[in-house]
LUMTOR-828577 format. One record per atom (N, C-alpha, C): residue in one letter; atom name; x, z, y. Coordinates in steps of 0.05 Angstrom, whole numbers, plus 32768, in hexadecimal, padded with zeros to 4 digits. Atoms other than C-alpha are relative to their C-alpha. Example, Ala and Ser with C-alpha at 12.3 -4.5 7.8 and 13.67 -1.06 7.14 Angstrom:
BEGIN
<A; N; <8012; 8000; 7FE8>>
<A; CA; <80F6; 809C; 7FA6>>
<A; C; <8012; 8000; 8018>>
<S; N; <7FF0; 7FFF; 7FE8>>
<S; CA; <8111; 808F; 7FEB>>
<S; C; <7FF1; 800E; 8016>>
END
This chain:
BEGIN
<X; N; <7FF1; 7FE9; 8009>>
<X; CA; <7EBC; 80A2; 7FB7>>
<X; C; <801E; 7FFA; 8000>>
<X; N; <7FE4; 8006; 8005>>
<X; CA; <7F05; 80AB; 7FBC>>
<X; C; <8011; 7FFC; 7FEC>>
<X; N; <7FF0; 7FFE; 8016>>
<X; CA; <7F36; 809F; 7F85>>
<X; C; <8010; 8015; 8000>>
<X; N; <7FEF; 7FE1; 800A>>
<X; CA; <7F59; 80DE; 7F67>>
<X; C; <8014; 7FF6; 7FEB>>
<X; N; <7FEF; 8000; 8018>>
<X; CA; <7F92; 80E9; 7F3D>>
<X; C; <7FF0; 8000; 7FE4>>
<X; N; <800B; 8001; 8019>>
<X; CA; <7F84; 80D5; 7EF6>>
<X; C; <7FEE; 7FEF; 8003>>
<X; N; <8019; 801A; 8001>>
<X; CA; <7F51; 8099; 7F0B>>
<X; C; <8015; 7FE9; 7FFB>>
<X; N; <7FFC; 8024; 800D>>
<X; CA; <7F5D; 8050; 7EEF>>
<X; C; <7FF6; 7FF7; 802B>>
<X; N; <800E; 8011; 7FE7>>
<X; CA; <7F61; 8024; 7F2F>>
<X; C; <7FEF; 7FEB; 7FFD>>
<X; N; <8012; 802B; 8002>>
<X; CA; <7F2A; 7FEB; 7F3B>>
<X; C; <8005; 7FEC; 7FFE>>
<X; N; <7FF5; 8019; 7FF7>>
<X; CA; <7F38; 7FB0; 7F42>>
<X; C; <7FF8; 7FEB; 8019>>
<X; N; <8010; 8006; 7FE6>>
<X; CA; <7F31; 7F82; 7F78>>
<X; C; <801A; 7FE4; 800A>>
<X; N; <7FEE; 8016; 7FFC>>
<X; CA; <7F50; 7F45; 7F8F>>
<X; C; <800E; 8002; 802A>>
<X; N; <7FF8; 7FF6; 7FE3>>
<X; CA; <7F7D; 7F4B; 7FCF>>
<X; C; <8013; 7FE8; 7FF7>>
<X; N; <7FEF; 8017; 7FF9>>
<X; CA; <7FB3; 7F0E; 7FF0>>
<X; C; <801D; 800E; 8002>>
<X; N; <7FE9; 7FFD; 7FEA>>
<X; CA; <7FF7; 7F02; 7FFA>>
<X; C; <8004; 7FE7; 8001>>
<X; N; <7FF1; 8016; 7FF5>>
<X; CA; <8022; 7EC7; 8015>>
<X; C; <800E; 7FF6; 7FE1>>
<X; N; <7FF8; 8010; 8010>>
<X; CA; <8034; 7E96; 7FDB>>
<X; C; <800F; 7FEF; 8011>>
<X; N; <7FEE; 801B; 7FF5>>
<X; CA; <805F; 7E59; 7FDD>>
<X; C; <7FED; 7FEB; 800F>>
<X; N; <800C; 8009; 7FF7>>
<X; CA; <8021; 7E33; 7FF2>>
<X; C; <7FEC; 8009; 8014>>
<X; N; <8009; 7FE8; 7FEF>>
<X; CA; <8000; 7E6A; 801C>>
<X; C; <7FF1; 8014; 7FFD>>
<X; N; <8008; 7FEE; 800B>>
<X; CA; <7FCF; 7E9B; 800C>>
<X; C; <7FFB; 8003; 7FE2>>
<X; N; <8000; 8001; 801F>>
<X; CA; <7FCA; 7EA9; 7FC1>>
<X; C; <7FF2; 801A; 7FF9>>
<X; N; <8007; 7FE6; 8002>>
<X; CA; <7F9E; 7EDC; 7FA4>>
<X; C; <800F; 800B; 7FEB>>
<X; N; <7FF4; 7FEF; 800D>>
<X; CA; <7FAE; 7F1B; 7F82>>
<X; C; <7FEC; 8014; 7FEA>>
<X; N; <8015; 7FED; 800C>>
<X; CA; <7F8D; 7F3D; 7F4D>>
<X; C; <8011; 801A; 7FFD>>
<X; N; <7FF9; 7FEA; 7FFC>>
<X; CA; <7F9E; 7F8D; 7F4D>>
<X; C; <8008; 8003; 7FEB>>
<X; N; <8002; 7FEB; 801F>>
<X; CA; <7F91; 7FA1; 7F01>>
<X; C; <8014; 7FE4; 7FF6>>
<X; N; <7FF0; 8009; 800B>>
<X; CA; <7FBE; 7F65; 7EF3>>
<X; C; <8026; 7FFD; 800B>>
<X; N; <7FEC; 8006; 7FF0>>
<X; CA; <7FF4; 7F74; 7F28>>
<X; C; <800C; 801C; 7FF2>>
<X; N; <7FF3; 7FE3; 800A>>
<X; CA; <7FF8; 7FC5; 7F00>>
<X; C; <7FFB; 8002; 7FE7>>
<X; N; <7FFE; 800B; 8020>>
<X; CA; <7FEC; 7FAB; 7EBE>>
<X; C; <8014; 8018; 7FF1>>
<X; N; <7FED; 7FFA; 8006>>
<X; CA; <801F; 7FD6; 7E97>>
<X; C; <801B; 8000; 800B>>
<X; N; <7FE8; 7FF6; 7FF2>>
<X; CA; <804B; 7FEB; 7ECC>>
<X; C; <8000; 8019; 8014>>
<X; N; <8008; 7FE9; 7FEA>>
<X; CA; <8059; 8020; 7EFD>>
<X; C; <800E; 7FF4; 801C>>
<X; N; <8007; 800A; 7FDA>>
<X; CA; <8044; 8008; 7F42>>
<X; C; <8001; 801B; 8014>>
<X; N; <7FFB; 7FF1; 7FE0>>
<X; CA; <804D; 802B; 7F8C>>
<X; C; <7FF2; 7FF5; 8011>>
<X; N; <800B; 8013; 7FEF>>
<X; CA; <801B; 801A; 7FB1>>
<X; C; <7FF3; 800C; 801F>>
<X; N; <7FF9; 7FEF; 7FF0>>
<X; CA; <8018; 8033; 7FF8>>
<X; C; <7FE6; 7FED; 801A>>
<X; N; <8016; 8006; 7FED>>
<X; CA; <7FD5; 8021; 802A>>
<X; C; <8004; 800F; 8019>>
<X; N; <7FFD; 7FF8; 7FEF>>
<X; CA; <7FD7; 8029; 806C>>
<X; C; <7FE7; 7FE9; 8013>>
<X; N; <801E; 800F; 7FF7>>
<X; CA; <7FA3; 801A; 80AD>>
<X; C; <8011; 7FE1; 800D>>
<X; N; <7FF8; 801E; 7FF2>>
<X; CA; <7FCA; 7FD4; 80CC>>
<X; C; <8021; 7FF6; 8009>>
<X; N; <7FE7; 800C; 7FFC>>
<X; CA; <800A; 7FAC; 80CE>>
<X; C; <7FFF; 8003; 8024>>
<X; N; <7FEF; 7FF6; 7FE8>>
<X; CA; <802C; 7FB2; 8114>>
<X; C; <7FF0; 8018; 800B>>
<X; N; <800A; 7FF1; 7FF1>>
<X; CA; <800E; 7FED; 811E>>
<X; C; <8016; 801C; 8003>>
<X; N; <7FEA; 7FEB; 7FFC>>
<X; CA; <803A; 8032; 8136>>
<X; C; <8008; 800B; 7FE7>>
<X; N; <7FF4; 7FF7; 801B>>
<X; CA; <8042; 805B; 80FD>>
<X; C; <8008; 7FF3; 7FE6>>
<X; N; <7FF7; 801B; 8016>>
<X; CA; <8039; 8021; 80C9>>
<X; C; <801A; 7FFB; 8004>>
<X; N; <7FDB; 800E; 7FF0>>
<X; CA; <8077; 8008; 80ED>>
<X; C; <8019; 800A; 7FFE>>
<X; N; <7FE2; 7FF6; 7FFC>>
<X; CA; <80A4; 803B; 80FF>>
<X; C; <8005; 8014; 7FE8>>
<X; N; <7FF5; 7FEB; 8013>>
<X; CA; <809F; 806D; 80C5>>
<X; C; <7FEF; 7FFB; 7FE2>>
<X; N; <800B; 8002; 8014>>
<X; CA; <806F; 8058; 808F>>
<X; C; <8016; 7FED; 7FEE>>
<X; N; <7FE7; 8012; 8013>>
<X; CA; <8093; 801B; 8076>>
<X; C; <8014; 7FFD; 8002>>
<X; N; <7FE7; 7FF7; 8006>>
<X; CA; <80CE; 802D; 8085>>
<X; C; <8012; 8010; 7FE7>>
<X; N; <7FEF; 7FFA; 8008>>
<X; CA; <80D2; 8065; 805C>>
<X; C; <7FF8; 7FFB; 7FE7>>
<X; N; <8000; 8006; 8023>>
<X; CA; <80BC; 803D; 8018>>
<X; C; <8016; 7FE8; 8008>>
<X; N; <7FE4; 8015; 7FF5>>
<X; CA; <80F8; 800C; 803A>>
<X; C; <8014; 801B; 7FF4>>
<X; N; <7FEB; 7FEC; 8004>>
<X; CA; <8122; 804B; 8034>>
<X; C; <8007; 8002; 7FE5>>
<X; N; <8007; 7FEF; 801D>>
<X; CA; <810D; 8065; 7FED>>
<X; C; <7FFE; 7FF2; 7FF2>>
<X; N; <7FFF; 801B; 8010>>
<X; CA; <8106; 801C; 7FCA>>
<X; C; <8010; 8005; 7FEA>>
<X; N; <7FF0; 7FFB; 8012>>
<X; CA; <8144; 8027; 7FAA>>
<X; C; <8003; 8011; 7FE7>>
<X; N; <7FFA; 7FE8; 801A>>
<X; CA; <813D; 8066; 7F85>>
<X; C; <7FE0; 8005; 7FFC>>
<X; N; <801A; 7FF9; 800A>>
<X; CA; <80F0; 805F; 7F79>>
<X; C; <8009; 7FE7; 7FE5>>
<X; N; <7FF7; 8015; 8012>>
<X; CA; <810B; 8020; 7F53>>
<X; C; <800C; 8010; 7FE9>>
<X; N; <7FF2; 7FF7; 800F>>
<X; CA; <8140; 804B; 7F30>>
<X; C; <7FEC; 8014; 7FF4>>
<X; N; <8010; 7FEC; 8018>>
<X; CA; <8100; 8078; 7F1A>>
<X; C; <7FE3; 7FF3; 7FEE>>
<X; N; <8014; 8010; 8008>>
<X; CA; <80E0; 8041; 7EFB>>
<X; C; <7FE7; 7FF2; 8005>>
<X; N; <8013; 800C; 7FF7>>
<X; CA; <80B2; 802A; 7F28>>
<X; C; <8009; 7FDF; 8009>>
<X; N; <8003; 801A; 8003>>
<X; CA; <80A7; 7FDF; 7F1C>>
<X; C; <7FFB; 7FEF; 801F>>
<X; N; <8013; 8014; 7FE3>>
<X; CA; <8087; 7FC4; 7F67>>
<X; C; <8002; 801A; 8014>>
<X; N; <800C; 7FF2; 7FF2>>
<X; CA; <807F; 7FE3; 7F9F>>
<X; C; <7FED; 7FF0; 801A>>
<X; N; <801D; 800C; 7FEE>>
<X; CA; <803F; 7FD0; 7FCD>>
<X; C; <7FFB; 800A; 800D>>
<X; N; <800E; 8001; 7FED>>
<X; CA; <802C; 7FD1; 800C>>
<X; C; <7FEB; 7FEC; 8008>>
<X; N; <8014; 8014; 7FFD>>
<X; CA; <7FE9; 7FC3; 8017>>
<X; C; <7FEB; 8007; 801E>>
<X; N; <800B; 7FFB; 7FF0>>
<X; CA; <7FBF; 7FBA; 8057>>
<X; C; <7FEB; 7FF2; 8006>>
<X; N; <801F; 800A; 7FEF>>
<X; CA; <7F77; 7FA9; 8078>>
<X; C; <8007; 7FEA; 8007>>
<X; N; <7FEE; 8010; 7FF1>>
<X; CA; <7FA6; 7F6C; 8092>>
<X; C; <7FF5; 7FE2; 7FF4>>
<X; N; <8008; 8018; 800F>>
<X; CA; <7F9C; 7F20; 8082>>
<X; C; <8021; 8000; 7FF8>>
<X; N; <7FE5; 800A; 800B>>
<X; CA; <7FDB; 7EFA; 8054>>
<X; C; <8016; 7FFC; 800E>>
<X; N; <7FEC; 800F; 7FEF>>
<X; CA; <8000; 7EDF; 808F>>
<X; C; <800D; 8016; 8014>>
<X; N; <7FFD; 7FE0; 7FF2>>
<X; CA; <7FFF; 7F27; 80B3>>
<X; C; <800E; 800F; 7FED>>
<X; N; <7FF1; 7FF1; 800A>>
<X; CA; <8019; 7F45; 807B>>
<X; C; <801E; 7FF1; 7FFA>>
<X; N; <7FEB; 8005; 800A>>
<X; CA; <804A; 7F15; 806A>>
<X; C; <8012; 8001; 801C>>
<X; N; <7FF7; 7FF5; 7FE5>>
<X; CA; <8064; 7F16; 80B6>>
<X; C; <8008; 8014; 8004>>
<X; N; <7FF4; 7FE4; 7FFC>>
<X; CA; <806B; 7F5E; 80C0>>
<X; C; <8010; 800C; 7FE8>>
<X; N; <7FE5; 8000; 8015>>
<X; CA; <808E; 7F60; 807C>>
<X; C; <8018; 7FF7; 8000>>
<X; N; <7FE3; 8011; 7FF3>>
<X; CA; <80C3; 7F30; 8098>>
<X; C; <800C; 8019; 800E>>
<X; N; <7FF0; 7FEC; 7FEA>>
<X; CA; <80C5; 7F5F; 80D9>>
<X; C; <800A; 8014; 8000>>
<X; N; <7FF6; 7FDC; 8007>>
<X; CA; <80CD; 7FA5; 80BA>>
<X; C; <8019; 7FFB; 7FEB>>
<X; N; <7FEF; 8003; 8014>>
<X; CA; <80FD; 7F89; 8080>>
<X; C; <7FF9; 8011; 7FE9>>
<X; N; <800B; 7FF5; 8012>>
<X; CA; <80CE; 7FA8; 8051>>
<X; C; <7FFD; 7FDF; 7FE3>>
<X; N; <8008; 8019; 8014>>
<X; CA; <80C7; 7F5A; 802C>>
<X; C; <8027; 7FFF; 7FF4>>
<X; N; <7FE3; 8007; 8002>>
<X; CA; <811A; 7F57; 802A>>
<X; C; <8008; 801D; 7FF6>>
<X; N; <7FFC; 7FF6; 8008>>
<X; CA; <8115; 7FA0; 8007>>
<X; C; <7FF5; 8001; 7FEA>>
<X; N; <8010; 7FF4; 8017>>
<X; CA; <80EB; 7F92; 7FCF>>
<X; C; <7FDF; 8004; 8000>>
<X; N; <8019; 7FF5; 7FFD>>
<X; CA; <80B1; 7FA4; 7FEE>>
<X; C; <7FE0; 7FE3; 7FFC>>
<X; N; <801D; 8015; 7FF8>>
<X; CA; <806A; 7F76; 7FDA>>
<X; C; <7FED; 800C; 8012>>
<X; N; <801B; 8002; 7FEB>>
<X; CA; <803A; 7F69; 8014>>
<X; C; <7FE6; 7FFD; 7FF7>>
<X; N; <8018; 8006; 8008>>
<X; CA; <7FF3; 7F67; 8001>>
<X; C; <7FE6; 7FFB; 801D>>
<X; N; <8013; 8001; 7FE9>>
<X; CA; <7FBB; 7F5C; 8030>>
<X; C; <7FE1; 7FFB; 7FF7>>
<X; N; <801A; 8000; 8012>>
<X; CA; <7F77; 7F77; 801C>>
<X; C; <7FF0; 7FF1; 801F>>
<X; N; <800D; 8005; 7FE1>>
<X; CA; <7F54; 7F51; 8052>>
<X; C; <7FE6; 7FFD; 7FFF>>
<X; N; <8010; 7FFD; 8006>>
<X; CA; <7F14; 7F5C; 803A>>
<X; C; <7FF5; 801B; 8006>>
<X; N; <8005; 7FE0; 800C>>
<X; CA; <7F1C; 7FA7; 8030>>
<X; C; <7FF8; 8006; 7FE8>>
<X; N; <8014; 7FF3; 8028>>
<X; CA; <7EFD; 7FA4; 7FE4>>
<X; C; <8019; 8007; 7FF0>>
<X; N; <7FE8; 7FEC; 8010>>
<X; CA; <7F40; 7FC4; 7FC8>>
<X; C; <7FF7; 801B; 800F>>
<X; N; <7FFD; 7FE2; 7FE1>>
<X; CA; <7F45; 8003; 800D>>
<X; C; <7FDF; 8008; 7FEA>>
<X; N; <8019; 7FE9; 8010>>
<X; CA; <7EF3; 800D; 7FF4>>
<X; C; <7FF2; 800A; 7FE7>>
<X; N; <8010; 8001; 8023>>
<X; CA; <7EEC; 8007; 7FB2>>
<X; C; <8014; 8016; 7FF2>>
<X; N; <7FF2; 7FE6; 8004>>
<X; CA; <7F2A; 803F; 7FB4>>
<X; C; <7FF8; 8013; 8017>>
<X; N; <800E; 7FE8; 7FEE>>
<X; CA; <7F01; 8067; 7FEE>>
<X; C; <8014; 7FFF; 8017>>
<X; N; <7FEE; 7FFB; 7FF0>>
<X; CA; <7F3B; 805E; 801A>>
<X; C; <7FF4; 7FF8; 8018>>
<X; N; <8001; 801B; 7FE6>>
<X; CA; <7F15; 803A; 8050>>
<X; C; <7FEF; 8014; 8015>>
<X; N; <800B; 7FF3; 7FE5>>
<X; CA; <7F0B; 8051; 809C>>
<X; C; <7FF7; 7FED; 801C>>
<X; N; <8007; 8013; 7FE6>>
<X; CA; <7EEB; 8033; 80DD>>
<X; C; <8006; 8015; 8019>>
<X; N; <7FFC; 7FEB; 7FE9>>
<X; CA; <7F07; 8051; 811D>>
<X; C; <7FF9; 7FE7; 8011>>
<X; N; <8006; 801F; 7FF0>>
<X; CA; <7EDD; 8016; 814F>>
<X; C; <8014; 800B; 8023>>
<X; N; <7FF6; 7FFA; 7FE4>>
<X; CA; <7F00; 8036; 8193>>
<X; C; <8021; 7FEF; 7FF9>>
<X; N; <7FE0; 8012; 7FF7>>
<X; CA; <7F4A; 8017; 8179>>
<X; C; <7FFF; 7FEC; 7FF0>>
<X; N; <800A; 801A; 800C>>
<X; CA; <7F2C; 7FDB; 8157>>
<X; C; <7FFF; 8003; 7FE7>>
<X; N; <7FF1; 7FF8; 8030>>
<X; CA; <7F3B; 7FFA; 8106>>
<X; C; <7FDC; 7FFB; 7FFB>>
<X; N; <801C; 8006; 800B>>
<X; CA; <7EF8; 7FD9; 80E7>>
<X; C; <8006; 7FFF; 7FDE>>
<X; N; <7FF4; 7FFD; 8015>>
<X; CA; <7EFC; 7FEB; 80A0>>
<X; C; <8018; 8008; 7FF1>>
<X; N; <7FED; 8008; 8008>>
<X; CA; <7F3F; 7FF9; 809E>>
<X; C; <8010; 800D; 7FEE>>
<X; N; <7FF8; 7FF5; 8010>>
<X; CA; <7F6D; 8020; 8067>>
<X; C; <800A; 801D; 8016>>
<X; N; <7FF2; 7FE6; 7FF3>>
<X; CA; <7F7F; 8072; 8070>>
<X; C; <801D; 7FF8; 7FF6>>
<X; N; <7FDF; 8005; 8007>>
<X; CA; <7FCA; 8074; 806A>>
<X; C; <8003; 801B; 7FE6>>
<X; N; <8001; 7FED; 801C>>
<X; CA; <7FDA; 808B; 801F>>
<X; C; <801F; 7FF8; 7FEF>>
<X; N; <7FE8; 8011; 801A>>
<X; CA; <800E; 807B; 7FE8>>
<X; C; <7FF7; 8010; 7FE5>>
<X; N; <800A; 7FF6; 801E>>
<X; CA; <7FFD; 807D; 7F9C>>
<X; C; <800E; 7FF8; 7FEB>>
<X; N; <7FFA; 8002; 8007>>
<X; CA; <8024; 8083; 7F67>>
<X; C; <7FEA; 7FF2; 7FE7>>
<X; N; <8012; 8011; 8014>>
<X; CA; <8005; 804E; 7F2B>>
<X; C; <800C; 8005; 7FDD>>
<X; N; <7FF2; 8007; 8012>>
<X; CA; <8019; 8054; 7EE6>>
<X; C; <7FEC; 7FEC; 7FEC>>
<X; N; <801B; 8011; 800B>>
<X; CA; <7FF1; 8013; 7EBE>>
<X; C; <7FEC; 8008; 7FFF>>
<X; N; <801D; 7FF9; 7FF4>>
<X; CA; <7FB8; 801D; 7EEC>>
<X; C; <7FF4; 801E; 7FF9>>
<X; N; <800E; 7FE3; 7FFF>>
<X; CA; <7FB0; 806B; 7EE5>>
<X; C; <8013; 8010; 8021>>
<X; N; <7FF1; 7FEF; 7FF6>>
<X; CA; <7FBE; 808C; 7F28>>
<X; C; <800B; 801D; 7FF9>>
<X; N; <7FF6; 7FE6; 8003>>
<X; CA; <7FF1; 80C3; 7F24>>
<X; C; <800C; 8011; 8019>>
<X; N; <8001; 7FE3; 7FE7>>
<X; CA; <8002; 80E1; 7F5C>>
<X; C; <7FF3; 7FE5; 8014>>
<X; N; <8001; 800F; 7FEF>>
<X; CA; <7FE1; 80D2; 7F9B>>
<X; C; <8000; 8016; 801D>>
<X; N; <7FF5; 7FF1; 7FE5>>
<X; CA; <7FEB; 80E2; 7FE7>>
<X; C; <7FF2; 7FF3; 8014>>
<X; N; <800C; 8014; 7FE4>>
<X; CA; <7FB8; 80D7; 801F>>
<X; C; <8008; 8015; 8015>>
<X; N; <8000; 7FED; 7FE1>>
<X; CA; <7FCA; 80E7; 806A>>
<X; C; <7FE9; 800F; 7FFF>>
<X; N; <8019; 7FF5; 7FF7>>
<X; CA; <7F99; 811D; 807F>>
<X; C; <7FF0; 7FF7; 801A>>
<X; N; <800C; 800B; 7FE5>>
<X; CA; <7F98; 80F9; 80C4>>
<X; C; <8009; 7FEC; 800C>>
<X; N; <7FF6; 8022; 7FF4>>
<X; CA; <7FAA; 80B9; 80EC>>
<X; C; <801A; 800E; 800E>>
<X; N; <7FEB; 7FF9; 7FFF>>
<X; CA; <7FEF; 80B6; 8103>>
<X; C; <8014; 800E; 7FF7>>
<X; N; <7FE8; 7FFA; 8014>>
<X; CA; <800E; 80D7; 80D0>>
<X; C; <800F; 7FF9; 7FEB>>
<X; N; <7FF5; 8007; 8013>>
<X; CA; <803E; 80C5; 809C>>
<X; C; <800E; 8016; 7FF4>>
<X; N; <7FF3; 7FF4; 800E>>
<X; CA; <8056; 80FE; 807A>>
<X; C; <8004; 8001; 7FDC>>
<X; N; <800F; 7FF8; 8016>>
<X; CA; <802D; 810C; 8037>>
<X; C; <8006; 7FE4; 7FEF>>
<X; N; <8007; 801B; 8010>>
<X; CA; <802C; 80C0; 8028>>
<X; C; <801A; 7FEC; 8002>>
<X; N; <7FE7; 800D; 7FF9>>
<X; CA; <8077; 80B5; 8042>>
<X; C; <8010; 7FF5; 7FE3>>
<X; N; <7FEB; 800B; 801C>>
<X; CA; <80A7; 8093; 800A>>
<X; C; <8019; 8018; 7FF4>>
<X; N; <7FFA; 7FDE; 800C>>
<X; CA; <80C8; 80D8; 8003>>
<X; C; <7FF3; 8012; 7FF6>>
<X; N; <800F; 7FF3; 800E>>
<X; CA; <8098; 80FC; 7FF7>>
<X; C; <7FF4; 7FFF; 7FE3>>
<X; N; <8002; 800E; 8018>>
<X; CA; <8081; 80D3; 7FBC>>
<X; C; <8018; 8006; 7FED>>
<X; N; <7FEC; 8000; 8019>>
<X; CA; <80C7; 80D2; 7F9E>>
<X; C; <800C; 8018; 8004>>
<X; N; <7FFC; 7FDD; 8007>>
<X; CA; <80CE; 811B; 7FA5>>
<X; C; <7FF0; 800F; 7FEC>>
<X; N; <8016; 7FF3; 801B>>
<X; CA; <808C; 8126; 7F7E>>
<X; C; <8006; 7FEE; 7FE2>>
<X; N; <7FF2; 800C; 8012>>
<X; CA; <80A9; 80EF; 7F4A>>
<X; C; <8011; 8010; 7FEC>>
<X; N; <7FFB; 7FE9; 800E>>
<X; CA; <80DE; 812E; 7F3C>>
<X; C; <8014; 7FE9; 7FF4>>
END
C-alpha cells in the first residue's frame, strides 16, 4: 500500500558514503524531530533524475532551508558509491543535499513507491516523488503520475505548497 498524507513513515535502513565507506542509515532516526525533504526518484545518472529532478531541490535548497526544513534527501534504488558519485556530479552534495541509497529497496516498498519496468533494466526501482516529513508524519506528498516527469514532485512545487 502506498503512503498518504498523514502516515508515520517506516523505517528501514538505507546507505550512504561515510568517512570509511558505506555506513548505514536508519530513517526514523534520520526524521526524529525534524522536518525532512525527502525526494525518491527511479536511478542516479538517469535523464530526468539528472537534468531536472535534482536540480530543482539544487535550486530550492536555499529557501526550503529558510522554511525550516532541517535535511533534504535524495534517495534512490542506487548502491552508496552511486549515490555518492552522482552527488559529486550534479552538485547536489556541495548544496546541502544528502545522498542515500536504498539498495535493497526496503525503504521505496515499505512506502509503496516501488516499480519494475524489465525492458530499461528499472528492477524494483523508486516512482519519482518528493515528501514533505514533519517528525516522521508525512505532510504533503507528490508522486509523478508517470515516468519522465518531474513536475508534481519538482523542488518548486513542494515549496509553493509549503505557502
Amino acid at each position: 500500500m502506498t503512503i498518504t498524507t498523514g502516515d508515520s513513515l517506516p523505517n528501514a535502513s538505507v546507505l550512504t558514503m561515510g568517512p570509511d565507506g558505506p555506513t548505514g542509515v536508519d530513517i526514523h532516526d534520520k526524521i526524529k524531530g525534524r522536518k525532512v525533504v525527502i525526494f525518491g526518484l527511479p536511478g542516479a545518472y538517469t535523464g530526468t533524475c539528472t537534468t531536472a529532478h535534482v536540480p530543482s531541490f539544487i535550486r530550492t535548497a536555499p529557501q526550503l532551508r529558510e522554511k525550516g526544513v532541517d535535511e533534504i534527501i535524495c534517495l534512490s534504488v542506487n548502491d552508496p558509491f552511486v549515490m555518492q558519485a552522482w552527488g559529486e556530479a550534479t552538485g547536489a552534495i556541495d548544496a546541502g543535499i544528502t545522498m542515500l541509497g536504498d539498495a535493497e529497496a526496503s525503504f521505496t516498498k515499505a512506502i509503496g513507491m516501488n516499480f519494475t519496468a524489465p525492458p530499461v533494466g528499472f528492477i524494483d526501482r523508486s516512482k519519482r516523488y518528493a515528501m514533505l516529513v514533519d517528525d516522521g508524519i508525512v505532510t504533503i506528498l507528490n508522486e509523478e503520475p508517470g515516468p519522465g516527469q518531474c513536475d508534481i514532485s519538482g523542488g518548486e512545487n513542494l515549496l509553493d505548497q509549503m505557502g
